[in-house]
C-alpha positions in Angstrom: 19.1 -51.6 56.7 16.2 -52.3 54.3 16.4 -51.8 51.1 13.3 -50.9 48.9 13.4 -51.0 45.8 11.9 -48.6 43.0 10.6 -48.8 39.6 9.8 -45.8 37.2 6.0 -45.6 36.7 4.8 -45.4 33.4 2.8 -42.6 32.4 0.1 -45.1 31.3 0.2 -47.7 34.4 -2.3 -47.4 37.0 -1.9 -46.0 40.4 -4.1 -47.6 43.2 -6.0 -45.2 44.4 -6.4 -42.8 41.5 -8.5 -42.3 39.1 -6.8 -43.3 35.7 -5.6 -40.7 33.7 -5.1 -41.2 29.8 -1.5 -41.0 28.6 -1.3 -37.5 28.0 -1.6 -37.1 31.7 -5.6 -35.2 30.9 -8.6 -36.8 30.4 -8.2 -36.9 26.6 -6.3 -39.4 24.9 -3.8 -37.8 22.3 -5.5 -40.0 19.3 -8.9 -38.4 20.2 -7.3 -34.6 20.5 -5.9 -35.3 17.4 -8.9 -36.7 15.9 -10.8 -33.6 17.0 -8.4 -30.9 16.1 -8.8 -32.4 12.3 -12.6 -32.3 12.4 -11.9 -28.9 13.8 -9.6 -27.9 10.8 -12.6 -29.0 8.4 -15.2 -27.1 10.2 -13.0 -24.5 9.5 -12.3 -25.0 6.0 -16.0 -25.7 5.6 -17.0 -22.3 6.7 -14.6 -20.6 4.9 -15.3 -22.2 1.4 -19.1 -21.6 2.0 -18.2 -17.3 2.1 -19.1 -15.7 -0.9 -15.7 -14.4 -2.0 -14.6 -18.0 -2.0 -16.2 -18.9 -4.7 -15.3 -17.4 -8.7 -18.8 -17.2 -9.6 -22.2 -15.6 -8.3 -23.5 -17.2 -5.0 -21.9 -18.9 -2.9 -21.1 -22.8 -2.3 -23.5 -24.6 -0.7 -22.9 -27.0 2.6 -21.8 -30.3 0.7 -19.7 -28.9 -1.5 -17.5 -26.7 0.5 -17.6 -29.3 3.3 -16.0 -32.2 0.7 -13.7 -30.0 -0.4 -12.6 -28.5 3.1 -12.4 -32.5 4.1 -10.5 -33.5 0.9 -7.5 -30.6 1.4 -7.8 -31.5 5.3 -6.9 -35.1 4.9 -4.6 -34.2 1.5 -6.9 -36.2 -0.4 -7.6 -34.3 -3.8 -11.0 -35.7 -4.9 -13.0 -32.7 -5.7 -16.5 -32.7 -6.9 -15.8 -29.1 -8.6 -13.2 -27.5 -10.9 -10.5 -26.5 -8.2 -8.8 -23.9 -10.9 -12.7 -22.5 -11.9 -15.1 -23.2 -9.8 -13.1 -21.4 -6.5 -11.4 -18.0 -6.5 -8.1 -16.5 -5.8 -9.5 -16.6 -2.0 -10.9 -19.7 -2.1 -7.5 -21.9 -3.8 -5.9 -20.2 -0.6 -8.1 -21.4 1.4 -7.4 -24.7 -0.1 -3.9 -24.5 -0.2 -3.6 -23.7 3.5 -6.0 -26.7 4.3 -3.8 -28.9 2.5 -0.4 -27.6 4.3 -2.1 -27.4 7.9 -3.3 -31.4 6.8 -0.4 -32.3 5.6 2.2 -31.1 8.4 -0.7 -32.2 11.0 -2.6 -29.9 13.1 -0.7 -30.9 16.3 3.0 -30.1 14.6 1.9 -26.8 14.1 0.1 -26.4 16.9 3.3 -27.3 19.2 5.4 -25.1 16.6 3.9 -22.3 17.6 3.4 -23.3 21.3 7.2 -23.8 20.9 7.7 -20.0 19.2 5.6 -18.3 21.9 6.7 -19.4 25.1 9.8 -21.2 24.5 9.1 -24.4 26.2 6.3 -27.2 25.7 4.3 -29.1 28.3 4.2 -32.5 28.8 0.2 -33.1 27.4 1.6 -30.6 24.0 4.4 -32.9 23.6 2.6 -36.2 24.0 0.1 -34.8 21.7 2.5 -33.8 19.1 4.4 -37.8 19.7 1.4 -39.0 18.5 1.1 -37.4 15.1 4.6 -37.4 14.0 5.3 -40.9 15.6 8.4 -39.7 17.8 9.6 -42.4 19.9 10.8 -39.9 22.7 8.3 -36.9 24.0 12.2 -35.4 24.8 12.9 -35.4 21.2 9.7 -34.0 20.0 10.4 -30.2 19.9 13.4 -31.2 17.8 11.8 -33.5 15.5 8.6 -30.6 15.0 11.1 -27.8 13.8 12.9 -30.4 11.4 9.8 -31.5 9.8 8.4 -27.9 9.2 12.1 -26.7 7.9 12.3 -29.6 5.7 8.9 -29.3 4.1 9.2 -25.7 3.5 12.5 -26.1 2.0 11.3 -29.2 -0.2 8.5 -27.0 -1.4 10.6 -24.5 -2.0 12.8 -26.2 -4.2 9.3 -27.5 -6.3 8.2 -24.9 -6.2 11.2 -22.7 -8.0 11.4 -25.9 -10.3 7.8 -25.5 -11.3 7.5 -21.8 -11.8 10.6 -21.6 -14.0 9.3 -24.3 -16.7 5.9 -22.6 -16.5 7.7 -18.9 -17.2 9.8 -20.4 -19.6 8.2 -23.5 -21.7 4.6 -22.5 -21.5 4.9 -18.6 -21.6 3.2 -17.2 -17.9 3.5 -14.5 -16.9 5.6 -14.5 -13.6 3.1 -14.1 -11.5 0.8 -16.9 -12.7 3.9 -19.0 -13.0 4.7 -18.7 -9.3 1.2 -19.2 -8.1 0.8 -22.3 -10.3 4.3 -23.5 -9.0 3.7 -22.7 -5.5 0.2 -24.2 -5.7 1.2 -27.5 -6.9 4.5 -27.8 -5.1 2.5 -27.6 -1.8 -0.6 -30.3 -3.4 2.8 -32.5 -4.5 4.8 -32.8 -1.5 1.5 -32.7 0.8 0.7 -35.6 -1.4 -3.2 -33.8 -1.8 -3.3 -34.2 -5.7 -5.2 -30.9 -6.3 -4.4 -29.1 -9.2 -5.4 -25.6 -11.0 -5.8 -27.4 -14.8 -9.3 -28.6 -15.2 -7.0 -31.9 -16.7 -4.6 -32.5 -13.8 -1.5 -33.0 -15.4 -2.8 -34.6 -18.7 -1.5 -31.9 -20.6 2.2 -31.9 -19.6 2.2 -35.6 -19.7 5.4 -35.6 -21.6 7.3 -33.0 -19.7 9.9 -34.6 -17.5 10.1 -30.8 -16.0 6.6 -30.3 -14.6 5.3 -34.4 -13.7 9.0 -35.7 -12.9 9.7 -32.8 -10.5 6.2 -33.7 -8.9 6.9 -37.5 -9.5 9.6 -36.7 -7.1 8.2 -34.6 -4.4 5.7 -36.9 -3.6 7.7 -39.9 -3.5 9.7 -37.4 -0.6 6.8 -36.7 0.8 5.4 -39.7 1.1 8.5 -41.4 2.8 7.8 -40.4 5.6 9.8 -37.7 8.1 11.7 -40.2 10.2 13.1 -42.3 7.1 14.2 -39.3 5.4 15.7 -37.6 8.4 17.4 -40.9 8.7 18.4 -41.4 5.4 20.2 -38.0 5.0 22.6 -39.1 8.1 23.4 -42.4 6.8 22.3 -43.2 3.3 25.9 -44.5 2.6 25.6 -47.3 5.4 22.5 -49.2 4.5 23.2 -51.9 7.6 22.6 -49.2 10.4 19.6 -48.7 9.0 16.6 -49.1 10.8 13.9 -51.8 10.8 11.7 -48.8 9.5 13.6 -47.4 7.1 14.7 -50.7 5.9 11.2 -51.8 5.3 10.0 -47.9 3.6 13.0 -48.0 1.4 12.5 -51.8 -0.4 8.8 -51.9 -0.1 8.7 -48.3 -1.8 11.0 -49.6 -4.2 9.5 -52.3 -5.2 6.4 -50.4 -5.6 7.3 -48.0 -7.9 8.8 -51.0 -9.9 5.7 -53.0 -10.1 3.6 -49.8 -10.9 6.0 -48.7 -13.6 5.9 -52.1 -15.4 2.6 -53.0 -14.6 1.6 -49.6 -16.0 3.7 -50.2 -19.5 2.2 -53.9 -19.7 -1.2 -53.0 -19.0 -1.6 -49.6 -20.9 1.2 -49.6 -23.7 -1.3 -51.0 -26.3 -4.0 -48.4 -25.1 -4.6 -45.7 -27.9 -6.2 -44.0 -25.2 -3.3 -44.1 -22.6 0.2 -44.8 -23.2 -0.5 -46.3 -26.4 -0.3 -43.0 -28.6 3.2 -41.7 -26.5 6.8 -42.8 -28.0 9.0 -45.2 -26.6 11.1 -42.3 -24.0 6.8 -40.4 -23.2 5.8 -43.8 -22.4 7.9 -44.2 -20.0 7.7 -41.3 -18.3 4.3 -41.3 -18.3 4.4 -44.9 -17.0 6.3 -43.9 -14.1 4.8 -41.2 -13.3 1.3 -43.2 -13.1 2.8 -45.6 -11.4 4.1 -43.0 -8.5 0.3 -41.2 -8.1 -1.5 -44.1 -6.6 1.2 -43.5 -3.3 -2.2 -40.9 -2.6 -1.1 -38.3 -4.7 -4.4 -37.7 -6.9 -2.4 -36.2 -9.7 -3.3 -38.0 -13.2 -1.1 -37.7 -16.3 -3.5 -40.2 -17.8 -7.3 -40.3 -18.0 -8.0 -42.9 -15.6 -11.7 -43.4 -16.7 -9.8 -45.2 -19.7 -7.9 -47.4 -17.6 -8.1 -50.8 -18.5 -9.6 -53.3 -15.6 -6.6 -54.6 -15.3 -5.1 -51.1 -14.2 -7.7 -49.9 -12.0 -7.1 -53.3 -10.3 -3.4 -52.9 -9.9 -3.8 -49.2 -8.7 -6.1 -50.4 -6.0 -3.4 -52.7 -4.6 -1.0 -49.7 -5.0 -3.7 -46.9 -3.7 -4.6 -49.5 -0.5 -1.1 -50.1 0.8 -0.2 -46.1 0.1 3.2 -44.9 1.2 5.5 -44.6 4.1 4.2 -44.0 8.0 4.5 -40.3 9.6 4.8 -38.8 6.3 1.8 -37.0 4.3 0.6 -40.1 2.5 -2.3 -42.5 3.4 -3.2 -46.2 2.8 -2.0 -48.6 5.5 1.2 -47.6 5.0 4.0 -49.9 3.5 5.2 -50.6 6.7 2.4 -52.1 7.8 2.6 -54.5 4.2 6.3 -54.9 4.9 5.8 -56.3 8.1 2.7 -58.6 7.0 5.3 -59.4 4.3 7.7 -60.4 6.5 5.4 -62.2 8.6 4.0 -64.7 5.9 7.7 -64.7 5.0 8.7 -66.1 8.6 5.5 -68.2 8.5 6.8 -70.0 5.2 10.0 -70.6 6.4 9.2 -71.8 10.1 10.3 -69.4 11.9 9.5 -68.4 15.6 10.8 -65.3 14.9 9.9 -62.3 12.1 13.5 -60.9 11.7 14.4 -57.7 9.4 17.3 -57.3 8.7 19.7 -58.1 11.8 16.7 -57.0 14.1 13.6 -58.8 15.3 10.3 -57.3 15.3 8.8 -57.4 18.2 4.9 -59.5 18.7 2.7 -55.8 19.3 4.1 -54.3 15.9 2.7 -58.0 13.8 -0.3 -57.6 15.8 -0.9 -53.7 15.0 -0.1 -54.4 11.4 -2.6 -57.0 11.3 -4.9 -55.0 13.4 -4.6 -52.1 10.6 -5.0 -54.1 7.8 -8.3 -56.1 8.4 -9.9 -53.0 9.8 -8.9 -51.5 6.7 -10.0 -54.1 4.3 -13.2 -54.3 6.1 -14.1 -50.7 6.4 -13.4 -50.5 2.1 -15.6 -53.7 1.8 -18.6 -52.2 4.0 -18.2 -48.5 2.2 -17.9 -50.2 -1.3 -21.2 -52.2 -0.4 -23.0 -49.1 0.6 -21.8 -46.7 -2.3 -22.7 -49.5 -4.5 -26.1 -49.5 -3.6 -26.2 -46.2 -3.9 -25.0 -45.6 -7.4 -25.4 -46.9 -10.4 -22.3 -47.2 -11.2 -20.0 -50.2 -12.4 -18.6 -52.3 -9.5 -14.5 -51.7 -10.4 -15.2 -47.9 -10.6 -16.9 -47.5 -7.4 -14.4 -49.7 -5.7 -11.6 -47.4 -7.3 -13.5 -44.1 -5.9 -13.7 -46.1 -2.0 -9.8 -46.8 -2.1 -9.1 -43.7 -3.1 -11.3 -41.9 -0.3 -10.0 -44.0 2.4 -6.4 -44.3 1.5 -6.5 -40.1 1.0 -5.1 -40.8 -2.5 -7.7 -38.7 -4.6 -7.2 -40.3 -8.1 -11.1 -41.2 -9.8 -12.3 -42.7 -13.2 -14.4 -39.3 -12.9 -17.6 -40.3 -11.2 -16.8 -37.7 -7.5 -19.3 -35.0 -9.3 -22.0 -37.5 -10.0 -21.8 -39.0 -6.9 -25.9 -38.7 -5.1 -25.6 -36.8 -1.9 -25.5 -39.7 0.5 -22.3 -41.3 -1.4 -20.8 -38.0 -1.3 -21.3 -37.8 2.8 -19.9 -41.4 2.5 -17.0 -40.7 0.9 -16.2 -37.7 3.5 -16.1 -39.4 6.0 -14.1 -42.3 4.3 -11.5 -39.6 3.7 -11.5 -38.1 7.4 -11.0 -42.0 8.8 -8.5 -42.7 6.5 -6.5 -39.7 7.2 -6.8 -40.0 11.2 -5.9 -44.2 10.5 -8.6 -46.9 11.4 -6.8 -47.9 14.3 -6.0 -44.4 15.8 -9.6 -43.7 15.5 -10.4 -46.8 17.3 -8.1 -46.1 20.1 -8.9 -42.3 20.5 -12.7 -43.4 21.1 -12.0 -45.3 23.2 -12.6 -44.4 27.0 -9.6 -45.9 28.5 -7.0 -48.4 28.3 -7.3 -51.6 30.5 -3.7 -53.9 31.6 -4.5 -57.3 32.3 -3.1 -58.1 35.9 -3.2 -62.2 34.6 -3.0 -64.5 31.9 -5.2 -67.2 30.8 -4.3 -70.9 30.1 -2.5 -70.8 26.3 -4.0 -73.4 24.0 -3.7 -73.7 20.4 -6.7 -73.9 17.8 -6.4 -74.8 13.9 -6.3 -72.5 11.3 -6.8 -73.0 7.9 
């Protein structure tokens, strides 16, 4: 009797005789749906901006403006080349604040929640779509995973939200009603990680309430964790050794962040009268802490940037660049992607073959994607930084701060957006929109198909350095 034996095809492995199909088993690879649903969401958001009752004033807002603004809540960005609390209306900040929810839970959660609501079951192109934005490692697992994301951001925002709305009632005299739209408003900017707020001054003016910029301190580090390392974290944040190699990585990197920006913050700024210099000893830091969390793509500023010494716009590049944790609403490269570089050079140093986390090895494709992410992303702020800067007049370290910014989605700026020439406003658009999506998702959705090599060439080594 003959035997013959069977393997599993992959849904990605090609079948002689076929045509190839993309992973999602349609013509459409899931990076490029999801690439186009965004651009969707901010056509959208663009044309709603751009009607009449969106805007506070007479007229209406023209093209550029409503379309930076659409693309800035989209990608949970912040930058705003307008007054957010006086330039748009009642209609207009809701228009806004949806943008920055739909952004921030990703269009293709929702769009499989509600697949999910309506008929109960999800295909296998909705769930390979929805894998893709909130980086599931099962399609099985996917419909679970998409109603413990939304559950847990609404309750987050929740809690912020009640947080916010009592200290406004209570410590700054609202009126309920105002206090519940300002605490609802910024709950959803905070956890979202957008960074749009209703005061013309961000949060300069409550710098020294703990209430109002640590409760938003906090929701965006949550936020910016990212879902799977805090799903993971609320099952076994007593036993640290299960963790995983991502978790592991989130938790110390994000940790050592918020050190480095807290300290760096105080040594930089504690002699600046126009900083933290004129705060006590306790303000400082608090206010240091808090400036020190925002750069993880927040955009809120409890300090006025523009008088940031160089020294501090430098540091907050490094902090805006590497941004916060993977499948959560913040940008940058993620710290993953720097804790496995990290890691790397660490290995490299040491002589080892193999780049070992914890008791865990990570595997060759994840090095190669983290490099792969980082030098596309240091090359795309060095071409936009060349081009803006030939477009403006402005100083070299400011324009580089407004690029990082863009591209990691962070929306913090030494207050240049609104004086930005039209062309460097288009630039910094779609430097937002890339930097949402990720450089290398971009790259992959454009791209017409994937190719398997059938053989290997000859391995020989070159020298490097």
């Amino acid at each position: 009797m003959r035997v013959t034996e069977t393997r599993p095809v992959s849904i990605s492995t090609p079948i002689p005789g076929r045509r190839r199909r993309s992973a999602a088993g349609v013509g459409a690879h899931p990076a490029r749906v999801i690439a186009t649903a965004f651009a969707a969401a901010v056509v959208v958001g663009t044309a709603l901006l751009m009607l009449p009752v969106s805007r506070a004033g007479e007229g209406r807002a023209d093209l550029l403006t409503a379309l930076f603004h659409a693309t800035s809540a989209v990608c949970v960005t912040g930058l705003a080349t307008v007054d957010t609390g006086t330039y748009w209306s009642g209609f207009g900040q809701g228009v806004i604040l949806l943008l920055i929810q739909v952004g921030g839970l990703g269009i293709m959660t929702l769009a499989s929640l509600v697949a999910l609501l309506l008929s109960r079951r999800l295909g296998l192109r909705a769930r390979l779509i929805a894998q893709a934005e909130t980086k599931s490692l099962s399609a099985a697992d996917v419909r679970r995973v998409i109603g413990r994301v939304v559950l847990f951001s609404l309750v987050c925002e929740a809690v912020v939200a009640t947080v916010l709305t009592a200290r406004f009632a209570t410590a700054y005299d609202e009126r309920p009603p105002a206090a519940l739209y300002d605490g609802v408003f910024h709950a959803v900017s905070a956890f979202n990680n957008a960074g749009f707020a209703l005061f013309s001054d961000s949060l300069m003016s409550y710098v020294t309430d703990p209430w109002i910029t640590g409760t938003i301190a906090v929701a965006v580090i949550v936020g910016g964790l990212g879902f799977p390392v805090v799903f993971e974290l609320l099952r076994s944040w007593r036993r640290p050794r299960s963790w995983s190699v991502l978790t592991r990585i989130t938790v110390v990197v994000t940790a050592v962040l918020l050190v480095v920006g807290t300290v760096g913050m105080l040594a930089a700024e504690g002699k600046n009268p126009d900083t933290l210099g004129g705060l006590g000893p306790g303000a400082a830091v608090l206010a240091a802490f808090v400036a020190g969390v925002m750069p993880r793509t927040a955009g809120f500023n409890n300090l006025d940037i523009g008088a940031f010494q160089p020294e501090t716009l430098l540091l907050t590049d490094g902090l805006m660049f590497i941004g916060g944790g993977s499948a959560g609403t913040a940008g940058g490269i993620k710290v993953t992607t720097f804790g496995v570089l990290a890691y790397v050079l660490w290995a490299e140093m040491r002589g080892d073959t193999d780049v070992e986390v914890g008791r865990r090895r990570v595997p060759a494709t994840n090095q190669r994607q983290a490099l792969a992410v980082a030098l596309l992303s240091v090359g795309v702020v060095a071409v936009a930084t060349l081009v803006l800067e030939a477009l403006t007049d402005f100083p070299f370290e400011q324009v580089l701060f407004e690029t990082v910014s863009a591209f990691a989605t962070v929306g913090l700026s030494t207050g240049i957006t609104a004086d930005l020439p039209d062309a460097a406003q288009v630039l910094v658009v779609v430097l937002m929109f890339v930097g949402r999506i990720g450089p290398l998702t971009l790259a992959s959705g454009l791209a017409f198909r994937q190719r398997g090599r059938r053989h290997q060439l000859p391995e020989e080594r070159t020298i490097v350095g």
